[in-house]
N, C-alpha and C positions, 0 to 999 in steps of 0.2 A: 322419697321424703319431700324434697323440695315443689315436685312437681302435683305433691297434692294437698297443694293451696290453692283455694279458694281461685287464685288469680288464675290458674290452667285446667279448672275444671269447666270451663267454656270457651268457646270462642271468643277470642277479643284482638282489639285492633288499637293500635297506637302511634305515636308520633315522637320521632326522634329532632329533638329541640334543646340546644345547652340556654339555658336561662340567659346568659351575655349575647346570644344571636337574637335576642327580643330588640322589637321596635322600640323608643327610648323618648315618649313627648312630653316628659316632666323634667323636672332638674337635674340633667345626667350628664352633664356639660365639663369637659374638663381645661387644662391649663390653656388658654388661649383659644377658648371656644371651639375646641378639638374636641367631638363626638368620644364617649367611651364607649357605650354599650347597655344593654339591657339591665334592668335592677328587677326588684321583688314588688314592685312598683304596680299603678293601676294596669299598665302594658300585662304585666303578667296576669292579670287578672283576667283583662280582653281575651289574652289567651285563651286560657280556660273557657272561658263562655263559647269560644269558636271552636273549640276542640271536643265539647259539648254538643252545639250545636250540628253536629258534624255524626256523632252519635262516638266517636274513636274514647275508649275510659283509658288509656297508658299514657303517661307523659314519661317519654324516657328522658335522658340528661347525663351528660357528663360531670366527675367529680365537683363538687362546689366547692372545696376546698380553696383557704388562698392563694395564690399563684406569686410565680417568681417575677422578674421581669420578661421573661418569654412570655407569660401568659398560657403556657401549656396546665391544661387541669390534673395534668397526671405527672407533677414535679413539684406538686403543693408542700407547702411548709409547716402543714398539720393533717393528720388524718383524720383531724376531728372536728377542729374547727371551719366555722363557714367562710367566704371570701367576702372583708367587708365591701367590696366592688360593687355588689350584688344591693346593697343596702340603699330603701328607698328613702331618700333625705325630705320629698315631701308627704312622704306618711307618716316622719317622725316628728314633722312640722306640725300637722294634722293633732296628734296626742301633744303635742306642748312641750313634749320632748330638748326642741332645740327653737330658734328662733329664727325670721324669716331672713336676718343679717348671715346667720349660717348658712343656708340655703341660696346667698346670694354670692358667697363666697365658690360655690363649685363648682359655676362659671367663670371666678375672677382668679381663684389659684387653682393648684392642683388640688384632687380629691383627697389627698391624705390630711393637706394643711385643711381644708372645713371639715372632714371628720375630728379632728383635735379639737375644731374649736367649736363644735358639737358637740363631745366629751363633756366642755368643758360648762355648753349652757344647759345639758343633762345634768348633773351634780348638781347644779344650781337648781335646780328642777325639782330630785329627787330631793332635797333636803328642805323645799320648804313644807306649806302643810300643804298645797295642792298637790305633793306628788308623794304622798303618803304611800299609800297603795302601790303604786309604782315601786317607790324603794322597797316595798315586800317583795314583790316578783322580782328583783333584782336580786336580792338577797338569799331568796330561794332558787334561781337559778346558780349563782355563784359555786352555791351549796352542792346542788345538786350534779354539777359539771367540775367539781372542783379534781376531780379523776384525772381530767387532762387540761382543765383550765386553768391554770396557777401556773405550771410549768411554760404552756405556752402562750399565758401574758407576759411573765419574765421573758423568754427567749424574743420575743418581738422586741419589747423594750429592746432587751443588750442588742440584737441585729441592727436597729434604728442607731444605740449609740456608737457601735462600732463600724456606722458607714456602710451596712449591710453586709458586710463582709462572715465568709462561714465560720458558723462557731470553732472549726478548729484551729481558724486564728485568731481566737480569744487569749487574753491573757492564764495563763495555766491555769490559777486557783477556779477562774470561771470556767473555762474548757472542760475541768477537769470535776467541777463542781463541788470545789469545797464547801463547808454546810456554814461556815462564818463568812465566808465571802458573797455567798449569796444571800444570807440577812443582811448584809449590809448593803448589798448594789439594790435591794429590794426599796430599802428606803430609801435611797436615792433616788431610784427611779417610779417611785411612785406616782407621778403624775403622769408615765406614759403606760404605766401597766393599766392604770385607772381607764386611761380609756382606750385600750384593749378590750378590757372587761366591760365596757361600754358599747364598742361595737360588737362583740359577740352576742352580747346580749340584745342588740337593736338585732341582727341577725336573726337569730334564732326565734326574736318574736315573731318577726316576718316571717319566716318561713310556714311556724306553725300555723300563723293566720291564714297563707296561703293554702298550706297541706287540707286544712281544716276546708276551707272553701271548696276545693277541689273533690276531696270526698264527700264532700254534700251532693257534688254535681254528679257522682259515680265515678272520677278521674282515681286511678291509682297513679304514685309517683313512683316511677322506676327508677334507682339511682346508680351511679358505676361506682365501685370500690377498688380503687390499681390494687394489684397484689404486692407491688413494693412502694416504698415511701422515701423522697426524696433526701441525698443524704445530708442537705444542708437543713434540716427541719427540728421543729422541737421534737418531735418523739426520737430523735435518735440520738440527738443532745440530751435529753432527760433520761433516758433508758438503752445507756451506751453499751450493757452487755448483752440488749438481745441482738447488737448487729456485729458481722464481721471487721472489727476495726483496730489496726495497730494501737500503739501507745501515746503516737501525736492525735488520735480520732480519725483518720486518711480511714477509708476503704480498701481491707486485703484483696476482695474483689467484689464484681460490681456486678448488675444486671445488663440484660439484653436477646437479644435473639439471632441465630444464625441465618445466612440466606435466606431468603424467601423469597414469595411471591410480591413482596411487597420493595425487598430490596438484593440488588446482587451482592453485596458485603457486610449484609445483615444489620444490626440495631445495635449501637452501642448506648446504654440508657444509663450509666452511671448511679444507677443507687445502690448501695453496700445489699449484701445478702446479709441475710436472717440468721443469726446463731442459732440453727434449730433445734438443737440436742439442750442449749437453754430453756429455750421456748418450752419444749414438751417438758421440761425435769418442773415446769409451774403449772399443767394443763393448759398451755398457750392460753396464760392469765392476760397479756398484751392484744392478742388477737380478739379473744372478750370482750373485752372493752368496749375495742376500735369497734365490732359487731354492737354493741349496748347504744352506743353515737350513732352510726346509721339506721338503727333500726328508729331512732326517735325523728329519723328524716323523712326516710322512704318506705312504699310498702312492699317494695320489692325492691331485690340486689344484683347488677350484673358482678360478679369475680370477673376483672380483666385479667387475663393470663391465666389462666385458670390451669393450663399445663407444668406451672410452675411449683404447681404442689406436686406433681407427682415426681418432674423431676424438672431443673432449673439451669437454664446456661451460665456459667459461670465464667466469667472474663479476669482476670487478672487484675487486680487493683491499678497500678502503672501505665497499665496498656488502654489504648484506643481504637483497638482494631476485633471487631465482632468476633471475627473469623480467628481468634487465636484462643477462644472458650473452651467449652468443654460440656458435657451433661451430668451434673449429679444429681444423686436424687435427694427428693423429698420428704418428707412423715406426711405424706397427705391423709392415710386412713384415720391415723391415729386422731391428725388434726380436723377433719370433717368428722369426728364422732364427736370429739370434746365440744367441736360448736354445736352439733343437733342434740348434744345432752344439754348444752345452757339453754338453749332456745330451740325447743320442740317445735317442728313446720316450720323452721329457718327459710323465709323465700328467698332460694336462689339464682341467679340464674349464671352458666359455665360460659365464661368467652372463651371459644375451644375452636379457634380461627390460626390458619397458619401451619406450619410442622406438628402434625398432632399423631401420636403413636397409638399402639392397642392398648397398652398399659394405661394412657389416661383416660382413653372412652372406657374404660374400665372400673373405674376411678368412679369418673362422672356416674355411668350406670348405678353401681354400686349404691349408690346414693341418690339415686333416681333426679339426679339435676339436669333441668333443661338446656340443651345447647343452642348454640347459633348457626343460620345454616342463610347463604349470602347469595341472593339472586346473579349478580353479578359476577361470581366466581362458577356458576353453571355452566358456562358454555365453553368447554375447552375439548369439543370434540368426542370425550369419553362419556356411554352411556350408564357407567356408572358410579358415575360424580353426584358426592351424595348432595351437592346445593340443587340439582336438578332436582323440581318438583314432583316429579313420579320416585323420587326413594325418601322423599322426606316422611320424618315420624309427629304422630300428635304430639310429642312431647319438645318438636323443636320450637324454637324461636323463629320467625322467617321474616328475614331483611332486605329492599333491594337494593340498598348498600348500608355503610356505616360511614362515621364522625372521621374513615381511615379511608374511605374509597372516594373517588372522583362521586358528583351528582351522575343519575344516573342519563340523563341527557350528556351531559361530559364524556360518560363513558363510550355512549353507545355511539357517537360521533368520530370516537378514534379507533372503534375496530375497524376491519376489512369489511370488503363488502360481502365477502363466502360469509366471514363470520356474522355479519347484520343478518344474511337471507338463515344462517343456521337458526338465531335467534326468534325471527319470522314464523320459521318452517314449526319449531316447534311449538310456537303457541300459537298453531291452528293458521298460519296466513292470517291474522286478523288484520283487520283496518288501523285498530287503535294504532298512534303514536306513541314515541317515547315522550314520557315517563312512563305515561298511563297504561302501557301494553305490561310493563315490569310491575308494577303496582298491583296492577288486575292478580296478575299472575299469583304475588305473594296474598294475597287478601281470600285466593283461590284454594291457599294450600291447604293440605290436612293438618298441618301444622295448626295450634292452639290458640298459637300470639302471634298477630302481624303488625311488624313496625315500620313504620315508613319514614325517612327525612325529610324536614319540613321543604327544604331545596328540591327534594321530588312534588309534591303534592304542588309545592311552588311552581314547576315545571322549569327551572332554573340550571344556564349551563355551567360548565366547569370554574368558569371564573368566580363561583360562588362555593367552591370546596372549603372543608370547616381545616382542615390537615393535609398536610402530605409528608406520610412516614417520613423518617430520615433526612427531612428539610428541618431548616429553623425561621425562613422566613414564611412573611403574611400568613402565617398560622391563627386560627383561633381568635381570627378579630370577624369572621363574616356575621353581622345583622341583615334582618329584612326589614324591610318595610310595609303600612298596614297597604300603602298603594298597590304592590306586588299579590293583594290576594284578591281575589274574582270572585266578585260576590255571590256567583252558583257555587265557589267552591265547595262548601257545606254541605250542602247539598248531593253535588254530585258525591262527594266520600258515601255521607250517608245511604246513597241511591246503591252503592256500590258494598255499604256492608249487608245490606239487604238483603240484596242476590246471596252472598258467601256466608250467613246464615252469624257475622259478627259484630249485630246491631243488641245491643243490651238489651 
């Protein structure tokens, strides 16, 4: 099903890039001239023309979702919502939006206090006769997002007035969401829901303008969708029976994953499990949705966790320890039909990395979703390790690492040197260098899709890693710079999809 879209009926090559890892030479300045990160901004735009230029049509990317104070994109506080972080304040300058006193303000305070008072010269905007037209498209978008827009401009509001703190130490009637108590904190809080609904909507114009740009150029947007959703977020405050959660809202229990390859006491990730037998008694109507929002983003989907439908670690709400879970299972069939009946040619794609059993490449097949298959996980000796490029299938994805793995320069500096000359040995004694030898390699594969991270192409060591599982620190803040790219780079990519026959 999913693998016969239009995006895997050729060769294609692509670049793994979370939009906050973009260079940043507009107004993206934050409290105390502290650097934040990349926007939706011209930088993104440069992008695209180089990733163009270059011949590569994928831009992958991590959820866009907004983020907590970690800054992890996969502990967002909407499944649906974009991160107004992301938001270019002089594009919005550009449309008359806001004015250049706002814009001066996101070097002089924090980013949240000039989005407020960007809100505030938006209104002002919208409501005279220049922003006529504008207040249409605002008002159509309200409309049209109101599924999950309403609920999580309220829940921002109340998070903001209650010091950020998780809804389920809200006072009860809110917690609990009485239907009088909530028209009434409504008015109250209406001047911080307002511009909620002002940065989603500066959001999502950008985006589209972006997306819009990008497929002109030939780029498809490939985006991540986590399979669970963070338990301090609106969608689980607003729709507290599709998740497993006592009577105060706490988590009976939670996600994560057992040992692995990635950690020796596994992944403790805290987000409540999915009341499944709810779920499916509606046609997983919540899941719909959340699928109805991403598909207006990206044109294609990675599912993170993708083992998790078929069956799901479950850790014990109390505990904090991986290793005291357990596996139950999932309604995955029933749930991958109900999605490919809403949306016929659903572009998927299975992140099926990690502990994975026959029962889920089962799954996957069944439904013909492409998986993921990680250069850097090939060399562990065994000839038949399926990331090694002689078992890989046209239907897989082919990585020489991910957003989860060391750069591949990082990597290959900390094996042995048996295991360097193994890596050698098998592709061919070549000359190439790392990156470029792993690179080659995936862009070689039979494989359909080849994705590369930008830190690879960069030629970039580990001190430029996006994550490292099971940590909390220096995560999720690495940017480049336009200085770090080599003006043959383009070039050589291109020279290089040429030869492996996935130049458009």
């Amino acid at each position: 099903m999913a693998d016969k879209s239009p995006l895997f009926q050729r060769r294609t090559a692509g670049v793994l890039l979370h939009p906050t890892s973009l260079p940043c030479s507009e107004s993206c300045w934050g409290e105390n001239s502290k650097k934040v990160f990349g926007t939706l901004g011209k930088d993104a735009y440069h992008f695209i023309d180089l990733i163009a230029q270059a011949g590569l049509t994928i831009w992958q990317m991590l959820p866009t979702g907004p983020t907590q104070a970690d800054m992890s994109p996969y502990q967002s506080i909407s499944a649906h919502a974009g991160n107004p972080d992301l938001i270019s304040f002089d594009s919005l300058l550009e449309k008359g939006w806001i004015t250049a006193a706002d814009v001066q303000l996101v070097g002089e305070k924090s980013l949240s206090h000039a989005r407020q008072q960007g809100a505030l010269s938006f209104y002002r905007f919208i409501e005279s006769g220049e922003g006529a037209n504008t207040y249409q498209e605002f008002q159509t978008f309200c409309s049209q997002q109101h599924y999950w827009l309403d609920d999580f401009a309220l829940f921002t509001a109340l998070r903001a007035e209650f010091n950020n703190s998780s809804w389920n130490a809200w006072p009860v009637d809110l917690r609990k969401r009485n239907n009088k108590a909530l028209e009434k904190i409504r008015i109250e809080l209406k001047p911080a829901i307002n511009s909620v609904l002002f940065e989603q909507f500066a959001f999502f114009t950008q985006w589209q303008a972006l997306k819009n740009y990008a497929n002109q150029k030939g780029i498809s947007l490939f985006g991540d969708m986590p399979i669970f959703v963070g338990h301090d977020s609106a969608d689980v405050w607003a729709q507290q029976h599709y998740f497993q959660l006592d009577e105060d809202g706490n988590p009976l229990t939670v996600a994560g994953v057992p040992p692995d390859y990635f950690s020796e006491t596994g992944q403790h990730w805290g987000n409540p499990h999915y009341a499944w037998d709810v779920m499916a008694a509606d046609g997983f109507q919540w899941w719909l949705s959340r699928l109805r929002t991403q598909l207006q983003l990206f044109d294609l989907i990675r599912i993170d966790h993708f083992r998790g439908f078929e069956a799901y670690w479950e850790i014990p709400g109390k505990s904090h320890d991986a290793r005291l879970g357990k596996w139950v299972k999932a309604p995955g069939k029933a749930f991958l039909q109900a999605c490919f009946e809403a949306y016929p040619g659903l572009p998927l794609v299975a992140e099926n990395l990690g502990v994975i059993t026959d029962e889920v490449e089962a799954l996957r097949n069944q439904f013909e979703l492409p998986g993921m298959l990680v250069l850097q996980f090939a060399f562990d000796g065994n000839t038949d390790n399926p990331h090694l490029p002689h078992n890989h299938t046209r239907s897989d994805v082919i990585y020489s690492g991910t957003h989860d793995n060391d750069t591949t320069v990082g990597w290959y500096n900390t094996l042995s040197e048996a295991n360097r000359q193994q890596v050698k040995q098998y592709c061919f004694n070549s000359a190439d260098e790392m990156p470029w030898l792993l690179i080659e390699a995936a862009l070689a594969s039979v494989g359909r899709m080849a994705i590369i991270p930008m830190q690879d192409f960069l030629e970039l060591d580990g001190g430029h890693r996006m994550n490292m599982p099971g940590t909390t620190d220096k995560n999720w803040v690495w940017t480049f710079s336009w200085d770090q790219v080599d003006p043959t780079l383009a070039e050589r990519i291109r020279q290089l999809l040429t030869a492996y026959n996935r130049l458009s």
